[in-house]
C-alpha positions in Angstrom: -5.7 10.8 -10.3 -2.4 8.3 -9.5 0.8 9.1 -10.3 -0.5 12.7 -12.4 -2.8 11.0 -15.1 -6.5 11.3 -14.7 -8.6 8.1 -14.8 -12.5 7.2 -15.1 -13.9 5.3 -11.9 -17.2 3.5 -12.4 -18.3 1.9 -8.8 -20.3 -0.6 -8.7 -23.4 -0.1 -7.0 -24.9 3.3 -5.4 -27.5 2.7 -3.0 -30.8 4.5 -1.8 -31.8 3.4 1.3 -35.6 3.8 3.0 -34.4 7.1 4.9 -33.5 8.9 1.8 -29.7 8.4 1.9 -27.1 7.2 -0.3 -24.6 4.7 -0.4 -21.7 4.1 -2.7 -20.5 0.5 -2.7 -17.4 -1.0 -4.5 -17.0 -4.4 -4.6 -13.6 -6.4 -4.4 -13.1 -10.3 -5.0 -10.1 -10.1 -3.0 -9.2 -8.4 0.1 -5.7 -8.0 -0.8 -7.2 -5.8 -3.9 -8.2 -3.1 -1.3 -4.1 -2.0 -0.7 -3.0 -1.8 -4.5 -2.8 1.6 -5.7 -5.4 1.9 -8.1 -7.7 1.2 -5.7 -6.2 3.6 -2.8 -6.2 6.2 -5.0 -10.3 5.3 -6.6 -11.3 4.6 -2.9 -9.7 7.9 -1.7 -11.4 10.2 -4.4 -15.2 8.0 -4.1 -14.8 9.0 -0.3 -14.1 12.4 -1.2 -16.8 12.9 -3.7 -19.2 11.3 -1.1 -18.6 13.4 1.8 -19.1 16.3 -0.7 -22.6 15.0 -1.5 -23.6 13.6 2.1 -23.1 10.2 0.9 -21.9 7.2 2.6 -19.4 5.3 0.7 -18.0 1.1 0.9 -15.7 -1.1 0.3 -16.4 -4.3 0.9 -15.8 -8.2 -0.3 -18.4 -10.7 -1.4 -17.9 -12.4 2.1 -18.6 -8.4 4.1 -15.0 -7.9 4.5 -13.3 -5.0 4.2 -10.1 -2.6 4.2 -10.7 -2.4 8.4 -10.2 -6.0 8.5 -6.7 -5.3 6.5 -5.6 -3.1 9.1 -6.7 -5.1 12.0 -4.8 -8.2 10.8 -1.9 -9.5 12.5 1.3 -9.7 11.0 4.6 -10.4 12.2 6.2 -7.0 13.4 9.8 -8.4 12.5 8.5 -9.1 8.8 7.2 -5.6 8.9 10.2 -3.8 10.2 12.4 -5.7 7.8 10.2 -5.0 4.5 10.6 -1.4 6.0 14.5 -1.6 5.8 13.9 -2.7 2.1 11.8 0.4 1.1 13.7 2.9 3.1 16.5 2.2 0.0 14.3 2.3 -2.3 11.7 0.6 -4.4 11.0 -3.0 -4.5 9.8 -5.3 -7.4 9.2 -9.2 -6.9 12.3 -10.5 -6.9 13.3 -8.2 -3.4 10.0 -8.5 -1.5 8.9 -12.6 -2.3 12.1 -14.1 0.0 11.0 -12.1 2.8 8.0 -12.8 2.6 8.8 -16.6 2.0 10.7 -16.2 4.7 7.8 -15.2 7.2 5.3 -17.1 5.9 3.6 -14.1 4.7 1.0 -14.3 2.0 -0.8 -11.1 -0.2 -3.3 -10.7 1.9 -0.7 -9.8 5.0 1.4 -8.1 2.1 -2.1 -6.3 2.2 -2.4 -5.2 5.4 1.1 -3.7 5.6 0.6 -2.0 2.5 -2.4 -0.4 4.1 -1.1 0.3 7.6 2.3 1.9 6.3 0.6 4.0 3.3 2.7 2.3 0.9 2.2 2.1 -3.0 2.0 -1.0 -4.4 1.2 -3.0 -8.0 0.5 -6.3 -8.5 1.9 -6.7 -12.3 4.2 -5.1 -13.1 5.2 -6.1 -9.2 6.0 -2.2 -7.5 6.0 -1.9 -3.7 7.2 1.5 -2.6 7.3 4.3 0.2 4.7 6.8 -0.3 1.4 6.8 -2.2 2.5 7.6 -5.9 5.9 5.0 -5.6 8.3 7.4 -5.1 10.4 7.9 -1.7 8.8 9.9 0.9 
């Protein structure tokens, strides 16, 4: 479910293993595609699901990377704090969010890993970057 309306997830490859358990994999051409709602929201009901079965669940990138490597990756903490001032008034769209990040140097993928690390909702088109999981403040 994101933001109340139900949606059909197929992922992309469920596993059996040797030892008689499963695995649930999704696979992402981008790293960045692991923080954009949709995807928090699929990942966070195939866990779910999967746990409920005994089933291990994924998500990965062709190159073995995955939403741990998001949250592990460096990115200035003054950039951070800042894009945290933005939100804190409100939802962001394009035209607020690219001169801070021009202004860091920061690209998607570290647009990424703050999205991830702070629990933030965000869309790539239409552009939407906001406080809380379904857009909305809090």
């Amino acid at each position: 479910m994101l933001s109340g309306v139900r949606h059909d997830y197929y992922p992309d490859l469920l596993v059996d293993l040797r030892d008689g358990r499963r695995l649930l994999v999704e696979v992402k051409a981008r790293i960045d595609d692991f923080a954009l709602a949709e995807n928090v929201a699929k990942f966070a009901a195939a866990r779910d699901y999967c746990r409920q079965l005994g089933w291990g669940f994924v998500a990965i990138t062709d190159r073995l990377a995955g939403p741990s490597d998001l949250l592990r990756r460096e990115v200035d903490p003054r950039a951070e704090q800042e894009l945290r001032d933005h939100l804190a008034v409100g939802p962001a769209n394009r035209s607020r969010v690219e001169p801070l990040l021009n202004r860091y140097g920061l690209n998607h993928t570290d647009l990424a890993a703050l999205v991830l690390r702070n629990g933030w909702f965000w869309q790539r088109s239409p552009f939407h970057l906001a406080v809380g999981s379904l857009g909305c403040a809090g």
